[in-house]
N, C-alpha and C positions, 0 to 999 in steps of 0.2 A: 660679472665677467664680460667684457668686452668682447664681438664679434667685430669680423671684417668690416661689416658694413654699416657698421655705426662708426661714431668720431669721437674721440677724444677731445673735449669742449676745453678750453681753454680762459683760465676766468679773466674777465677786465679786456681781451683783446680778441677782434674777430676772424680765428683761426680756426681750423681744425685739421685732426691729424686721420690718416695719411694726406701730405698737403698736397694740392694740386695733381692726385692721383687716384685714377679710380679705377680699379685692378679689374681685369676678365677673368671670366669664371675658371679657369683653370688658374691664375693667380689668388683668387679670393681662397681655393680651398686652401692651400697652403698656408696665408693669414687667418682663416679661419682655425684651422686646427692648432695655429700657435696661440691665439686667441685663448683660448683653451688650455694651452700645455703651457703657460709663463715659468711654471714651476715642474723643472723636471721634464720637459718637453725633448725629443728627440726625433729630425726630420732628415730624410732623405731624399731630396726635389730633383729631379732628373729631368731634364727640360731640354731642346732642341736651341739652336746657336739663336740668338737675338730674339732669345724667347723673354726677355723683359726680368731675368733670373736676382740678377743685383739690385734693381730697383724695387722690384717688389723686397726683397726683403730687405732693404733697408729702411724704407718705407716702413714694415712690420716693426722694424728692430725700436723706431722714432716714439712712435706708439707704446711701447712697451718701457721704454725710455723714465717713461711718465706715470708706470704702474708700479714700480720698483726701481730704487734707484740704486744706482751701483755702477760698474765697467762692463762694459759693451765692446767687444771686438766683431772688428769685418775681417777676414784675413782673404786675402788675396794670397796665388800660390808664392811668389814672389814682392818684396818692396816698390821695387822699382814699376813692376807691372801694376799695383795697386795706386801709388800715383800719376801713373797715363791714365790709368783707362774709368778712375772714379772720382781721386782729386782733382785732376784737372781735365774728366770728361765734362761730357755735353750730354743734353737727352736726343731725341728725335726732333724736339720743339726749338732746337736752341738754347735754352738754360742751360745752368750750371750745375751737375746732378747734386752737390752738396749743396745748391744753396735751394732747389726744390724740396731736399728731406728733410734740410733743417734751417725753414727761414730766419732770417732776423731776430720771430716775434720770438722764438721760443730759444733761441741761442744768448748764451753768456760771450762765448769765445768760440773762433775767433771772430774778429772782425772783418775778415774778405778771406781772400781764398786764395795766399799768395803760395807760387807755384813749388818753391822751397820750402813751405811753413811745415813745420810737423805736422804731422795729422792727427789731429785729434779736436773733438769735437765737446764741447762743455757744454749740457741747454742751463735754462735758468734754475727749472725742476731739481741741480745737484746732478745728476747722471752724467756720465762721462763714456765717449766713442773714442774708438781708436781702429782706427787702419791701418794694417799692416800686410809681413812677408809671412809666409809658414817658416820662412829659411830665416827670421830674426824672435822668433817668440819667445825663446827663453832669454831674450834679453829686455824685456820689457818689463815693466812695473806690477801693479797691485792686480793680483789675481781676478778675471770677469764672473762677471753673471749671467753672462749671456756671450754667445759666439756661433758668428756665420762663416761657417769655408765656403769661398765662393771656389768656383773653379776645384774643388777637393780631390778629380782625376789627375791634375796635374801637380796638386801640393803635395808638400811634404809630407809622407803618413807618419813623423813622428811626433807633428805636431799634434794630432789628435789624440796620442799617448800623454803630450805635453800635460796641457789644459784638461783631460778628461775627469783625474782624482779632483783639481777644484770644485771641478762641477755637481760630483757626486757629493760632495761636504757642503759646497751654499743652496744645492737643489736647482744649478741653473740650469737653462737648456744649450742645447747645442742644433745648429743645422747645417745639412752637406748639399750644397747649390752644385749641379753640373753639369757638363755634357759628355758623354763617352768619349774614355781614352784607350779604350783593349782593355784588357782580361787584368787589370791592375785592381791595388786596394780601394778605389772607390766599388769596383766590380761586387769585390767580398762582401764591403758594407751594403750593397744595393740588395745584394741575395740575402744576407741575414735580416734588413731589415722588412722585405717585402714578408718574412714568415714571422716577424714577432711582432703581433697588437698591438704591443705598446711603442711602435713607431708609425710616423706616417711615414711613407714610400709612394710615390706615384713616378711613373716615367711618361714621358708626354712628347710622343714628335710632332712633326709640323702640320703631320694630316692630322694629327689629333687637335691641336689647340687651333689651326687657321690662323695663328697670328699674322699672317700675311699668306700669299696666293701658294700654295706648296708647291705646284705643276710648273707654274712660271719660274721661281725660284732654280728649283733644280733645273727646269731646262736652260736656264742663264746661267748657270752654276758648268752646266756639261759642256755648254757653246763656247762657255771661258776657258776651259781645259781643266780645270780642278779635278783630282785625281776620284773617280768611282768610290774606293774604300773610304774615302773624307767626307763625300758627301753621305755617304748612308752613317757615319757616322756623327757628324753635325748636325743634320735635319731629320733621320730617322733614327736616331738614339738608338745606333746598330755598334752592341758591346764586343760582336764578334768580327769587327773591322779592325781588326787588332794589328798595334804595333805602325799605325799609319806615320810613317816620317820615322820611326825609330831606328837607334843606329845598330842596339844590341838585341832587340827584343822579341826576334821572331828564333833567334837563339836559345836565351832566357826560356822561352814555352817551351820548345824543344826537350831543352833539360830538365823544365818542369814534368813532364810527359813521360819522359820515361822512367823520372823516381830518382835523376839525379840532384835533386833539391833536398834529397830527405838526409834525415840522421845517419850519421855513418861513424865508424871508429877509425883511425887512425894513430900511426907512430907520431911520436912528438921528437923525434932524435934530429932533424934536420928541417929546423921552420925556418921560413924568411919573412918581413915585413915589405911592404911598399908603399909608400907613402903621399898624400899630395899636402902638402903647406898651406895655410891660410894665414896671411897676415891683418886682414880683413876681415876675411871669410871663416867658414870651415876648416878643419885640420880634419882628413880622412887618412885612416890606415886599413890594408889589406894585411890578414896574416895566411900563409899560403906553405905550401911542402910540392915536392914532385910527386908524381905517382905512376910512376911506370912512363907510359906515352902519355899522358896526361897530365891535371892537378887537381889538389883538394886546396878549394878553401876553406879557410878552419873559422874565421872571425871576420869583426868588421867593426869598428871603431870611429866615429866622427864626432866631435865638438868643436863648440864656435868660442871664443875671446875668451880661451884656456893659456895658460903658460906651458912653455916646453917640461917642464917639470910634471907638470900632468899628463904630458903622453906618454913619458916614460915611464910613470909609475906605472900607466895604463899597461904599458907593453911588459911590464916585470911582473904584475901581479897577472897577467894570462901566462905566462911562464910555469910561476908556482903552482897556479891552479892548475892547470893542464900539465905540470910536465915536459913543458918544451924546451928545447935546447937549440936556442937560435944559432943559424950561422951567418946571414948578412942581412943587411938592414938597409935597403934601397930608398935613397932621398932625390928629389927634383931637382933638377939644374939650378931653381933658384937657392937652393940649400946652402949656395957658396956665399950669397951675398951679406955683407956686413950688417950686422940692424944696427939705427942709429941711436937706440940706448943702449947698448953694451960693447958695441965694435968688434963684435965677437960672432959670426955665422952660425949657421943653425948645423952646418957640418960641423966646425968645429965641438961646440955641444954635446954633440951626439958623438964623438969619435971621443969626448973625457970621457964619457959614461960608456961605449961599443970598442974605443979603440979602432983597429982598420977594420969589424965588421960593419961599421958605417960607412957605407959607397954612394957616390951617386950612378944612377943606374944611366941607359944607353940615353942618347943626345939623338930622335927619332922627332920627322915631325909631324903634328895632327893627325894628318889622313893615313903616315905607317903607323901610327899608334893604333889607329881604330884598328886599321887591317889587321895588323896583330892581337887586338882584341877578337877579331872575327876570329882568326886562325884557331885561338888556345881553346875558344868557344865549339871547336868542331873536331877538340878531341875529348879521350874520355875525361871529364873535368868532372867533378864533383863540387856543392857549392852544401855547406853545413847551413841548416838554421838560423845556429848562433849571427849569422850575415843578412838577415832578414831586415836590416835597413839599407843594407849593401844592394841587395838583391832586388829591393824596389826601385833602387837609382840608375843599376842597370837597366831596368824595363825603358825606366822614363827617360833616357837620355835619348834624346831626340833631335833632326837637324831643324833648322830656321826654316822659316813656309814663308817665302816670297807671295805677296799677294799680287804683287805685279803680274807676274811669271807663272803663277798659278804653280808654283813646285815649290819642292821642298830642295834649298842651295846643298852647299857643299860643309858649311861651318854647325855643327850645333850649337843648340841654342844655350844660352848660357844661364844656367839656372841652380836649383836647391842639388841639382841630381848632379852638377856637373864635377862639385868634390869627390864622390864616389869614382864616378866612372875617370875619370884623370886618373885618382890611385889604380884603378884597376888597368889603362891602359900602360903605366911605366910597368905594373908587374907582368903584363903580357909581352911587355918590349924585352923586358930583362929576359925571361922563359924563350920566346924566340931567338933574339939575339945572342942569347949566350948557350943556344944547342942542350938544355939542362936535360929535356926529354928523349928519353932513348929510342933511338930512331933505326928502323928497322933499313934493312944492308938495300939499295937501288942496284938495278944492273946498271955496268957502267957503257955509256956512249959515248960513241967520238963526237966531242962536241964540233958543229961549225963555227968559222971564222965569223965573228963579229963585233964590229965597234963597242969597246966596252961601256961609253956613255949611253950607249942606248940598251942598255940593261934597266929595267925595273931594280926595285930591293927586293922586291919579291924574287925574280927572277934569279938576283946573286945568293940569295937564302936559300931558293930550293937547291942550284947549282954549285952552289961552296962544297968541297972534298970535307967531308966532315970523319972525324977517326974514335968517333962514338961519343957517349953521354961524356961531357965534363961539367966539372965546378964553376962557380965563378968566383 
C-alpha cells in the first residue's frame, strides 16, 4: 500500500506521481488516509478558501489512477464552474493544473487542453477521469470507482444519492472537498462523519494550516469591504455563518426551527402544481394546497432530459398515491412557446391532458418573484419531507458575489438550485397575486392622493380592496 510520501515509480520513463507536487502536512493527511482507504474509503476534508483543496486531491485521485484501474470522477458543483476554475485553471506557478496532474508521460488523451474539449482525461495505465457538474451526473456514462465533490456545500445533494449505490457494489471510495456554506447538507455529512471511525473528517482554517499569513489576509479581506459573516466563513471554516449571500435561507432555518419542515397530514381535495421548464436543463415541479393564511407543500419533483410524458405521469401517479384532486396546474411564460420538433407548446400539451386546469401563472419579474417568495416564506407555511431536494435548493439559492465590489449584486446566481427555487418563485407569484390566502379584515384608511406610478407592487398588493379568499 502506497503512502503520501512515496511515488508511484513509473516504468521506462522518469516520473513520478503526485507530479510536481509536494503536499503540506495538513494535505499529506488527507492523501495519506486515502492512501490507505483505495477501497471503500470515505473522506470529509473541510478546508479554509485557497487552501490547495482540488489540487491536492486530484493529485491523490492520479496516483490512484495507477492502483486500480476503472472511472474516476471530479465533480465540481456545477459544469460550467468546473471548466473555469480546473480545465482551463492555472496553479499559483503558472501551469496548467491538468497538465501538472496528468503530464504527457502518463496521458493517452487528450493531446492539449483545448478550452471546448470534453473533459475527460485517459492515462496510458487504462483509467479514465472525468470532470464534471453535480447538475449533469446522471447523464453521463459508465458508472466510477472513485469520486471527488469538490465544493460539496454548494453541489447538488442528489448527486451523492446519485453515485452512492455504485460505490457500495465496486467498493469505491468517495470524497467531500470544501469550505462552509451555512447549516446545509455538507453541515449533516461533516457531523456524521466527524463520529463514525470509519470516515476521515478533519476541518482546518487558516490559523490552522498557515497556508498563507492568516492576520494579513483577513485584515486585507476587512480593508476591501468583504462582508464579516464571509470571511469567517472562508477562512475560519465558521458553519454558523449561515445563509451568507442567500436569497431564501435565513427563512428556510426559521421554518426549520420551529418544526415546520417536519411530517404533517393534510387534505388532498384542492392541490395545485407549479412548474419551471427545462429544455436544456432541469424540469422542477412544486405540488402545494392553501392552508388557511398559509401553505403546505406537499412534494417536489425535478428531472433533467426527461419527456413531457414523464412529468405527467409523474404528476398522475402522486395523485393516485396520495389522493389528490388537482385544481390548476401553473406553467411559465415560456410554456407558450412552439418546440421545433412538434410545433406544438408545452401549454398546449398539458391543456390535451388538464384541459383549462393548465394556466400559465402571473407575468412578475425577478426581484417581485423573490419578494413574493420572501412574503409566502413569513406565513404559516408548512414544507413536507417528501420536498427534501426542494428544500436544499431553497437553502442554496443564493445572489452573485461581485469580487470587484466586494458584495453580493442583485441577480442570483445561476446554478443546480436555481430550477427549484424558479418553481417555487411562480407558485409564490400565483399564492400572492391571486389573494388565495385568507386574509384577515384591515381597518380601512382614507388613503392619500398619490401618483399611482410611484406605487411599489408591493405597495398595490397590500393596498388593493380585496373581498376575501378567492380561486383562481
Amino acid at each position: 500500500m502506497l503512502l503520501a510520501d512515496q511515488r508511484v515509480r513509473l516504468a521506462l520513463i522518469r516520473i513520478s506521481l503526485p507530479n510536481q507536487f509536494e503536499p503540506r502536512p495538513y494535505q499529506e493527511r488527507y492523501m495519506r488516509y486515502m492512501d490507505g482507504h483505495a477501497r471503500g474509503g470515505r473522506a470529509v476534508w473541510v478546508v479554509h478558501r485557497r487552501g490547495g483543496k482540488d489540487l491536492t486531491a486530484m493529485h491523490q485521485t492520479a496516483k490512484m489512477m495507477h492502483e486500480r484501474k476503472g472511472v474516476y470522477w471530479h465533480v465540481y458543483p456545477t459544469g460550467e464552474q468546473a471548466r473555469k476554475a480546473i480545465w482551463e485553471g492555472f496553479t499559483s506557478t503558472g501551469q496548467r493544473i491538468m497538465e501538472q496532474v496528468f503530464p504527457a508521460a502518463i496521458r493517452k488523451t487528450p493531446r492539449d487542453w483545448r478550452p471546448q474539449a470534453e473533459m475527460v482525461v485517459e492515462l496510458k495505465c487504462g483509467a479514465i477521469w472525468r470532470l464534471l457538474g453535480s447538475d449533469h451526473m446522471e447523464v453521463v456514462g459508465a458508472g466510477p470507482v472513485g469520486v471527488a465533490f469538490s465544493e460539496y456545500a454548494l453541489a447538488k445533494p442528489s448527486g451523492w444519492d446519485y453515485v452512492a449505490p455504485m460505490l457500495r457494489e465496486n467498493g469505491g471510495w468517495a470524497s467531500f472537498i470544501t469550505t462552509p456554506r451555512g447549516n446545509n447538507h455538507a453541515k449533516k455529512l461533516f457531523d456524521m462523519a466527524r463520529k463514525n471511525p470509519d470516515w476521515f473528517c478533519e476541518c482546518q482554517t487558516l490559523y490552522d494550516t498557515r497556508a498563507y499569513d492568516p492576520e494579513k489576509t483577513i485584515a486585507e479581506e476587512r480593508a476591501a469591504g468583504r462582508p464579516e459573516a464571509l470571511i469567517r466563513q472562508e477562512y475560519l471554516c465558521d458553519w454558523s455563518a449561515a445563509n451568507v449571500g442567500s436569497v431564501w435561507g435565513d427563512l428556510i432555518e426559521g421554518l426549520e426551527k420551529g418544526g415546520r419542515l417536519d411530517a404533517f397530514d393534510a387534505p388532498g381535495d384542492e392541490v395545485f402544481t407549479s412548474w419551471d421548464l427545462g429544455i436544456s436543463d432541469s424540469t422542477a415541479i412544486w405540488w402545494w394546497r392553501v392552508n388557511g393564511e398559509g401553505a403546505d407543500l406537499l412534494d417536489y419533483h425535478e428531472a433533467r432530459s426527461k419527456p413531457l410524458s414523464y412529468f405527467f405521469d409523474e404528476v398522475e401517479k402522486r395523485a393516485k398515491d396520495n389522493g389528490w384532486k388537482y385544481v390548476k396546474h401553473f406553467l411559465p411564460h415560456d410554456a407558450r412557446a412552439r418546440t421545433l420538433q412538434t410545433g406544438v407548446s408545452i401549454l398546449d400539451q398539458c391543456r390535451s391532458r388538464w384541459g383549462s386546469a393548465a394556466q400559465i401563472g402571473p407575468g412578475l419579474s425577478l426581484a417581485d418573484g423573490i419578494q413574493a417568495g420572501r412574503w409566502l416564506l413569513q406565513k404559516p407555511v408548512r414544507i413536507h419531507p417528501r420536498c427534501g431536494d426542494g428544500i436544499e435548493a431553497l437553502k442554496a439559492y443564493h445572489y452573485e458575489y461581485d469580487e470587484d465590489r466586494k458584495d453580493f449584486g442583485k441577480k442570483p446566481e445561476h446554478d443546480w438550485s436555481s430550477h427549484g427555487a424558479d418553481a417555487f418563485r411562480y407558485l409564490a407569484c400565483v399564492v400572492r397575486a391571486s389573494e388565495l390566502l385568507t386574509r384577515k379584515e384591515q381597518p380601512q384608511t382614507k388613503p392619500a392622493a398619490r401618483d399611482m406610478g410611484s406605487f411599489s407592487l408591493d405597495e398595490l398588493w397590500d393596498t388593493a380592496p380585496s373581498a376575501g379568499p378567492r380561486r383562481v
